[in-house]
C-alpha positions as CSV (number, residue, x, y, z in Angstrom):
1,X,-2.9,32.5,-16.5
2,X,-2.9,34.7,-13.5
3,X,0.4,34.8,-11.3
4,X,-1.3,36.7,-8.1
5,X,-0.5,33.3,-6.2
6,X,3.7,33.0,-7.4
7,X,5.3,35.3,-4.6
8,X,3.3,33.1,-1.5
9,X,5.0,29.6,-3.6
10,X,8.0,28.6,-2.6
11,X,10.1,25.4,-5.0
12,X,13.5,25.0,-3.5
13,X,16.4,27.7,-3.9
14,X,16.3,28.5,-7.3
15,X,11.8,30.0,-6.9
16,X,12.5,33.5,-6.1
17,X,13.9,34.3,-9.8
18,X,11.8,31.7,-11.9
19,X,9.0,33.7,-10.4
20,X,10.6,36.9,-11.3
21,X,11.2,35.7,-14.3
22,X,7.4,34.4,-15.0
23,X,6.1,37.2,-13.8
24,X,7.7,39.4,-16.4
25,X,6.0,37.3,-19.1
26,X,3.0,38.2,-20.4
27,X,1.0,36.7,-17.9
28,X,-0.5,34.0,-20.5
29,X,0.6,30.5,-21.0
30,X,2.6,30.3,-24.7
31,X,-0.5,30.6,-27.4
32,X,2.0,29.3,-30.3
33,X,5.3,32.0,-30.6
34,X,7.8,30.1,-32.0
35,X,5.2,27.8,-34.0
36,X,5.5,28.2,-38.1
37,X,2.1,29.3,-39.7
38,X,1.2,26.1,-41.0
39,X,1.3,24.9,-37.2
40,X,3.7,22.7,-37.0
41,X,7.2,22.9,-35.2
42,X,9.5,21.0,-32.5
43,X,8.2,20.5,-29.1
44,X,10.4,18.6,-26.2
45,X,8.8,16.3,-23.8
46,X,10.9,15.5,-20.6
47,X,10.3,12.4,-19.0
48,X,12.1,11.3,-15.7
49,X,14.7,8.2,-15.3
50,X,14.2,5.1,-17.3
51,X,10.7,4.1,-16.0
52,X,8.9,4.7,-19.1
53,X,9.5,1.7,-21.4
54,X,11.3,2.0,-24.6
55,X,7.8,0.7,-26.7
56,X,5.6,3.8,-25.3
57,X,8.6,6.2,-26.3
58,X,8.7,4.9,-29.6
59,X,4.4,4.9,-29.9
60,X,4.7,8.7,-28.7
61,X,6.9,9.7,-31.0
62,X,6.0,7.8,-33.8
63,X,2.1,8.5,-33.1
64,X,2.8,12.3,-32.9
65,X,4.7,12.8,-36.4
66,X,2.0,10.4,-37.6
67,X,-0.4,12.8,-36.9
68,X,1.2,15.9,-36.5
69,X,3.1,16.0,-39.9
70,X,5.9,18.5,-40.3
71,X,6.3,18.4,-36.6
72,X,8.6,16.7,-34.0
73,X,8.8,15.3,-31.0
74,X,12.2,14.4,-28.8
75,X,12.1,13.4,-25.4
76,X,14.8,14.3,-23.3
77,X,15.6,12.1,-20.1
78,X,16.2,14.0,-16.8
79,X,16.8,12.5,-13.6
80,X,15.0,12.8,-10.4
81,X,17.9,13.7,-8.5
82,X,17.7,17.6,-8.3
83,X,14.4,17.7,-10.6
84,X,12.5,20.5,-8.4
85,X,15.5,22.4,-8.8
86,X,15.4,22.2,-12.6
87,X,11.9,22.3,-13.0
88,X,11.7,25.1,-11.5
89,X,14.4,27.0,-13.8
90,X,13.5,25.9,-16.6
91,X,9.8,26.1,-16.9
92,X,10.4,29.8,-16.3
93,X,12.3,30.6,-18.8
94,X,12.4,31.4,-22.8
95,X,13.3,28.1,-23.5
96,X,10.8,25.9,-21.4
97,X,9.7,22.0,-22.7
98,X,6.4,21.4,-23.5
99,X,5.2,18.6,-21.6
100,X,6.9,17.4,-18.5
101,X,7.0,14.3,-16.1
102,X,6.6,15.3,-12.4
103,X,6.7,13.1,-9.6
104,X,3.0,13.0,-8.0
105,X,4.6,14.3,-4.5
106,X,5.9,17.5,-6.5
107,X,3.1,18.2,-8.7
108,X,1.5,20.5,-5.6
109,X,4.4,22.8,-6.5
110,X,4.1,23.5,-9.9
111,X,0.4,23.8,-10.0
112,X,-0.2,26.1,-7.0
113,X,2.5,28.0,-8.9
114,X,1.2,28.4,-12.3
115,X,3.7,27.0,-13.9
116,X,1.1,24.5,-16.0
117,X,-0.7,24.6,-18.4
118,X,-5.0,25.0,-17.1
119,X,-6.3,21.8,-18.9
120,X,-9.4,22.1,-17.1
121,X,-11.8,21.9,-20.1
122,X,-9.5,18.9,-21.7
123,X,-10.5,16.9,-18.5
124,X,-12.8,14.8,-20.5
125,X,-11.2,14.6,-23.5
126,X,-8.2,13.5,-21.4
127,X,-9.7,10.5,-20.0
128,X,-12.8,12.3,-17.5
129,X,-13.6,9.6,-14.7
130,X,-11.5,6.9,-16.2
131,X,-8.4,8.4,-14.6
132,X,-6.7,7.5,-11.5
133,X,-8.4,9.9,-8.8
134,X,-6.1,10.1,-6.1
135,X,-3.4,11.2,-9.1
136,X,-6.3,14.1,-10.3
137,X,-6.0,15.5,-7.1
138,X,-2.2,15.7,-7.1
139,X,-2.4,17.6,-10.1
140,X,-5.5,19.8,-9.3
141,X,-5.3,22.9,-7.1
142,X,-8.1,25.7,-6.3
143,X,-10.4,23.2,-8.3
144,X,-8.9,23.6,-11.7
145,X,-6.8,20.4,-13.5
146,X,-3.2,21.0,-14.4
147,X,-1.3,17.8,-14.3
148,X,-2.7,14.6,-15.6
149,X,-1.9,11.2,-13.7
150,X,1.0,9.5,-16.2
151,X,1.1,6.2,-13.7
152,X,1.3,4.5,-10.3
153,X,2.9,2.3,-8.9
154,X,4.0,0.5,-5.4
155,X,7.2,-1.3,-3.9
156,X,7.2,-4.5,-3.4
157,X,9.7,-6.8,-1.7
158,X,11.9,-8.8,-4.6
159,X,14.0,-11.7,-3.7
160,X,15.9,-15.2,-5.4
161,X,14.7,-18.4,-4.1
162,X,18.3,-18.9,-4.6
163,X,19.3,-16.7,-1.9
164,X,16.1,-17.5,0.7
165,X,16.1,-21.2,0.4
166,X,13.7,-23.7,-1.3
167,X,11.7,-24.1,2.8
168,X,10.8,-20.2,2.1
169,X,8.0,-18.6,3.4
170,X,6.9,-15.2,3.2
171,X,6.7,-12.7,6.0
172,X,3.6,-12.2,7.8
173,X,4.4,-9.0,9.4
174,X,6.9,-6.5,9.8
175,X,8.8,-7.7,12.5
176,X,9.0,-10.7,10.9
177,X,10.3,-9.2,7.6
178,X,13.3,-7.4,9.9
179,X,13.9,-11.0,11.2
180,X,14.3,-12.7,8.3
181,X,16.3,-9.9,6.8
182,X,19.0,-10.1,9.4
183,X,18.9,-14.1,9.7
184,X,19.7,-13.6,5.5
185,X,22.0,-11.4,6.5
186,X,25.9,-12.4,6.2
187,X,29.3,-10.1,6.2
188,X,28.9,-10.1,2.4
189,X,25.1,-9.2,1.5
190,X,22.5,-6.9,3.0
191,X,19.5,-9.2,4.6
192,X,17.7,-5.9,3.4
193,X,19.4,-3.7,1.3
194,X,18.9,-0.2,2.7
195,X,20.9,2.8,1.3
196,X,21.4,5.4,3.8
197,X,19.2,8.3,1.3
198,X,16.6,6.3,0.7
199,X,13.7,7.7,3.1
200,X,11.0,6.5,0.9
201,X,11.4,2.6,2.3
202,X,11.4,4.1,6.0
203,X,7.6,5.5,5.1
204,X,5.9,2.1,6.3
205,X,7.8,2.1,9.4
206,X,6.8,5.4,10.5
207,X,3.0,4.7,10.0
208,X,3.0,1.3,10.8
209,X,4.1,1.9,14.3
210,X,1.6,4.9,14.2
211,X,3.7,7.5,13.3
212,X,3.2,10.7,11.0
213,X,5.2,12.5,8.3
214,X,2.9,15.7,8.6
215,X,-0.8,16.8,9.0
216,X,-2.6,19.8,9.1
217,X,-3.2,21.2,12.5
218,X,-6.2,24.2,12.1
219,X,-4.1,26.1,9.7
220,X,-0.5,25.1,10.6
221,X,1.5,21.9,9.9
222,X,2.6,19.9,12.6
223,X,5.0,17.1,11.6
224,X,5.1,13.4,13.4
225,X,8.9,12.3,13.8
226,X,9.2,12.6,17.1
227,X,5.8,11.3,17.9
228,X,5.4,8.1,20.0
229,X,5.0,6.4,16.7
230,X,7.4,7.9,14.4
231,X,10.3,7.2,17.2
232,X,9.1,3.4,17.2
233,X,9.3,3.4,13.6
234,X,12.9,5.5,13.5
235,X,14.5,2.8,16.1
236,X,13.3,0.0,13.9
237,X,14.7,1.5,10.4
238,X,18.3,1.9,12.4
239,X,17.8,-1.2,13.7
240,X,17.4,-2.8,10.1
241,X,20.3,0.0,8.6
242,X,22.8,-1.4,11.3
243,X,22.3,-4.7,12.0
244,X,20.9,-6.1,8.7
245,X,22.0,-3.4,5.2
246,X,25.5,-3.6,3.9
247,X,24.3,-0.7,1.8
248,X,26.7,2.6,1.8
249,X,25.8,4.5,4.8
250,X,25.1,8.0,2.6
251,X,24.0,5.5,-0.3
252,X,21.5,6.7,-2.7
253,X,18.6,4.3,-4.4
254,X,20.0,4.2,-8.2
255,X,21.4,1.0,-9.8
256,X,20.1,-1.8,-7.0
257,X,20.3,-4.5,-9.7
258,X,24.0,-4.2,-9.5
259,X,24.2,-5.7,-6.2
260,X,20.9,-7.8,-6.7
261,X,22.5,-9.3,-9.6
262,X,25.9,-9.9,-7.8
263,X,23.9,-11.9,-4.7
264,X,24.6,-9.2,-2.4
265,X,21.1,-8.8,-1.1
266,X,18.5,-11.0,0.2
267,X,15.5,-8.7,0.7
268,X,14.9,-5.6,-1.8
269,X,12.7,-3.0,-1.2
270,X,11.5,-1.3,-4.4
271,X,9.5,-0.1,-7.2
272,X,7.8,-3.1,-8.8
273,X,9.2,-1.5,-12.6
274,X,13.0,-2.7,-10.8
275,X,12.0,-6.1,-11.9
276,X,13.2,-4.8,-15.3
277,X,16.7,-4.1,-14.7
278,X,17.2,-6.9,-13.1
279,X,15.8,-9.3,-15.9
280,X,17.7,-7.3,-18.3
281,X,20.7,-9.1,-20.7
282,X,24.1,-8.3,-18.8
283,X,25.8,-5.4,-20.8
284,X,28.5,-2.6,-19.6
285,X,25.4,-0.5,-20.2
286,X,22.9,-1.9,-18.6
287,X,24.0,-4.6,-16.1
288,X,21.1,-7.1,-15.4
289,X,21.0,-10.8,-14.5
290,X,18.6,-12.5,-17.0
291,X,20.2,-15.6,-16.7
292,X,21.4,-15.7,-13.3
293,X,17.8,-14.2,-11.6
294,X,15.5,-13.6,-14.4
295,X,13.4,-16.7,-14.3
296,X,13.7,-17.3,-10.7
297,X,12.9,-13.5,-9.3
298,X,10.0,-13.2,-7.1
299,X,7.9,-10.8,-5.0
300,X,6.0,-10.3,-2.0
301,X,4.0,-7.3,-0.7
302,X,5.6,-5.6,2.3
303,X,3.5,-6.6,5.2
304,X,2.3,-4.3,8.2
305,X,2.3,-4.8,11.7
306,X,-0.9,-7.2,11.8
307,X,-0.6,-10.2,10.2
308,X,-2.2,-10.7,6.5
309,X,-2.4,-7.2,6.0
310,X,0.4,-5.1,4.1
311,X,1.8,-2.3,4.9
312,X,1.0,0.9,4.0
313,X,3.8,2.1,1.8
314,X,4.4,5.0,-0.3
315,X,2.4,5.6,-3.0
316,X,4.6,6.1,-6.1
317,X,3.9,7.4,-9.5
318,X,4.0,10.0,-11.7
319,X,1.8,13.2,-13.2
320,X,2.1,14.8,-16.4
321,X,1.8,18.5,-18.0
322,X,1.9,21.0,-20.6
323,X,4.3,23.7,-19.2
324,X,2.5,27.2,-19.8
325,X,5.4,29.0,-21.5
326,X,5.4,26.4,-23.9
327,X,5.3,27.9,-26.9
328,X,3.5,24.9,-29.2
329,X,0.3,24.4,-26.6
330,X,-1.6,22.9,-29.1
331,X,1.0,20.3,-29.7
332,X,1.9,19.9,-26.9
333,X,-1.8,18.8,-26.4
334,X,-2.0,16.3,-29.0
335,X,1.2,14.5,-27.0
336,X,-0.4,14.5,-23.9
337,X,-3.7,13.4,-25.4
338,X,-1.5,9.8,-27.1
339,X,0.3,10.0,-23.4
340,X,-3.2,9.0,-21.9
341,X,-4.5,7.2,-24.7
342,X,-5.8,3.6,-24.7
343,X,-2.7,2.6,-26.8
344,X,0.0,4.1,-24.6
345,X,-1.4,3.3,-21.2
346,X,-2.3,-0.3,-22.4
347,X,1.9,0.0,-23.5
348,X,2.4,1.2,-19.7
349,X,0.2,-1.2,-18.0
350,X,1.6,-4.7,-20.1
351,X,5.3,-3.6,-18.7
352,X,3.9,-3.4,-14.8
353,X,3.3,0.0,-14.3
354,X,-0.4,0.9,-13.0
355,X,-1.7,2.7,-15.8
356,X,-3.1,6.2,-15.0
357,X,-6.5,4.8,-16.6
358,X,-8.4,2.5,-14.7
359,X,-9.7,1.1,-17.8
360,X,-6.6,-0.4,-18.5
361,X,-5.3,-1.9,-16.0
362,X,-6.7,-5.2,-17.4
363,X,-3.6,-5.1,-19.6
364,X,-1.3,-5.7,-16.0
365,X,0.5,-9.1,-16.4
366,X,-1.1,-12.0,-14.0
367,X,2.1,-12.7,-12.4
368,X,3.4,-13.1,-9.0
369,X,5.4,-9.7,-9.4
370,X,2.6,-7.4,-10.2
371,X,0.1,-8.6,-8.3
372,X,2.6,-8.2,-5.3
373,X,2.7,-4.6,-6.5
374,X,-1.3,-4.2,-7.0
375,X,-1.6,-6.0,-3.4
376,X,1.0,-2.6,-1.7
377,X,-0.5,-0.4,-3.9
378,X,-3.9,-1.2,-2.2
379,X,-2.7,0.0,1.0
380,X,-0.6,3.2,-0.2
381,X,-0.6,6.4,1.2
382,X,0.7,9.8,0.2
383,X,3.0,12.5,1.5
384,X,1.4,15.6,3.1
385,X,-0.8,17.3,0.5
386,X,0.5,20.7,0.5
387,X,2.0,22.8,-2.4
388,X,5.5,23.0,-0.3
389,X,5.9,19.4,0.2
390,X,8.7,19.6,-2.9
391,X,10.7,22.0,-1.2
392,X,11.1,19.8,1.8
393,X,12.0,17.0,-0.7
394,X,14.5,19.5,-2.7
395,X,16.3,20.7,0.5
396,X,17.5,17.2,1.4
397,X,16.2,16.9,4.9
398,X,14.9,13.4,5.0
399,X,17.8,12.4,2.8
400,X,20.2,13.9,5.5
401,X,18.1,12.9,8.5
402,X,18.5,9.1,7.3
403,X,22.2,8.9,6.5
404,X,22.3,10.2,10.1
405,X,20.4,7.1,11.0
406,X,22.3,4.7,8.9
407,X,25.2,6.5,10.5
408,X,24.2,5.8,13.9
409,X,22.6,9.0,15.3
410,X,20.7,9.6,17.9
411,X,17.3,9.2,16.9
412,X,15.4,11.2,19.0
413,X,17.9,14.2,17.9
414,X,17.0,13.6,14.5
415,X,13.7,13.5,14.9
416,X,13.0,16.5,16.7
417,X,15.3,18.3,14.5
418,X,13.6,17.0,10.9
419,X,10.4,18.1,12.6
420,X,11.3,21.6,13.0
421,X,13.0,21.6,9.2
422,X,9.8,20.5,8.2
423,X,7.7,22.2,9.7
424,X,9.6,25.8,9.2
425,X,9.0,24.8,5.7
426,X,5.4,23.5,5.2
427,X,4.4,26.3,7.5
428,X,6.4,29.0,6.0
């Protein structure tokens, strides 16, 4: 695989050397070093947080020693704080994984950079047309196919009648969501829980008042923050962070069910696989609320700015690949091909996650939950399609930018200043 592209890419701090370092390879993705002759041998799949349910870890690895015998197959759990950053080192050096999870927003990175694996002719094999499309194009660059789509998904609003009242009624638009959120708001829970991090819940705000995160300008990147819109939608996230989030200020988005679970929040704003956590038994390891919550959890899809319509929110998911320094590509093809088969993805789509083939998706459970999901996932948009996107995601800038907020800043300040860090990145 050709590296003539590596020096222009850019993934967070750590890209200078894991270029250096691929580009002192042989220039090839791995054809099988480190494989025994009979062609089996150990390959490592890395999969990020707990999304991926417990069942489809057991199918892949079970499936794969099935039919790969003498071989096997662990799967290593990262997390998607610092990911890019990790990625990045570790796909470029001696001891890469084989296949790897990578959030759709990030996928740009890799590919541009060469650090996949061309699958290209496996396109077909690999599910063809069947496969989400929008997800195909996150993993594709310069018209050749590198990361497959794994799954998608949307947030969706989760609450307990028990907390919103038997006369309940769902939000018809956004303003009336921040409304309710602070009238359920009291000195003990969050009407909407909003940790300070967590920029992908401001998203809606930003377009839904007519803002823009980025967008391509002739040949330069011009970002939206301190538009007309993206200021509108800025005053109403610090509106909602002061007035109506008990949330830690410089919070992050891990472990919401904690406070879920203890009633601290009315309105929650998140992945529809959170459902999950929360309906899980209460352990030290995994605290849930199955029997406080689990049979009385429900869901609505954020709504936009005109009534009956919902927002347009961020569209979540993830893409998966064959790192090209594996050094077991053929095995690590036969995972990827029971990743995307019919078996796995109908595992994927029975436990709420949009599976990354369309044909499935008639395994998704008929409930409230999920079709609040399916309902946000309709209107979901992406973050700006270019390869350098993850580097404004690994150098913390909307992160910092929205603890500011939570904090109180002036919002105009912040906006004009994350427009410059973005743009001195996109455009760099």
């Amino acid at each position: 695989m050709k590296r003539n592209r590596l020096v222009a890419t850019t993934v967070a701090s750590t890209i200078t050397l894991a270029l250096a370092l691929t580009a002192c390879g042989s220039g090839d993705s791995g054809s099988g070093d480190g494989a025994s002759a009979d062609g089996s041998g150990d390959i490592r799949v890395w999969l990020v947080g707990t999304d991926t349910p417990k069942e489809a870890r057991e199918y892949l690895k079970t499936t794969f020693e099935a039919e790969n015998e003498g071989s096997t197959l662990t799967i290593e759990e990262q997390s998607w704080t610092g990911l890019v950053d990790k990625l990045t080192t570790s796909l470029a050096s001696s001891d890469s994984p084989d296949v790897v999870e990578v959030g759709n927003t990030q996928a740009a990175a890799f590919t541009s950079a060469g650090f996949f694996t061309d699958l290209t002719d496996k396109y077909e094999e690999l599910g063809g047309d069947d496969l989400l499309k929008g997800f195909v194009e996150a993993g594709s660059y310069d018209d050749k196919f590198y990361a497959a789509p794994y799954y998608s998904g949307a947030r969706a609003v989760f609450y307990s009648q028990q907390i919103v009242g038997d006369g309940f009624v769902a939000p018809e638009t956004l303003d009336d969501y921040v409304a309710q959120g602070k009238a359920l708001t009291t000195d003990t829970r969050s009407g909407i829980y909003w940790p300070g991090q967590d920029w992908y819940n401001g998203l809606p705000y930003i377009w839904e008042n007519g803002g823009f995160i980025a967008e391509k300008k002739g040949d330069k990147w011009e970002a939206g923050f301190s538009s007309e819109g993206g200021i509108k939608g800025l005053e109403q996230i610090q509106d909602v962070m002061l007035t109506a989030s008990k949330a830690p200020k410089d919070g992050q988005e891990t472990d919401q069910q904690i406070p879920f679970c203890a009633g601290e929040i009315g309105f929650l704003s998140a992945p529809t696989w959170v459902q999950w956590s929360i309906k899980a038994e209460e352990t030290a390891e995994a605290p849930g609320c199955a029997t406080t919550y689990g049979s009385d959890l429900h869901a609505f899809a954020l709504p936009g700015k005109e009534a009956g319509k919902a927002a347009q929110v961020m569209a979540g998911g993830s893409n998966i690949a064959i790192a090209s320094k594996s050094k077991n590509q053929e095995l690590a093809l036969s995972a990827l091909e029971i990743m995307l088969s019919d078996g796995y993805q109908e595992i994927m789509a029975t436990n709420g996650l949009i599976p990354a083939k369309v044909s499935q998706a008639k395994f998704l459970p008929d409930d409230e939950i999920t079709q609040a999901g399916a309902k946000a996932a309709e209107a979901a948009k992406l973050t700006p399609a270019s390869p350098k996107w993850a580097d404004v995601e690994a150098k913390r800038y909307l992160q910092d930018a929205f603890v500011q907020l939570a904090q109180g800043g002036d919002v105009k300040s912040i906006a004009t200043k994350l427009d410059e860090q973005i743009e001195s990145t996109l455009n760099s």
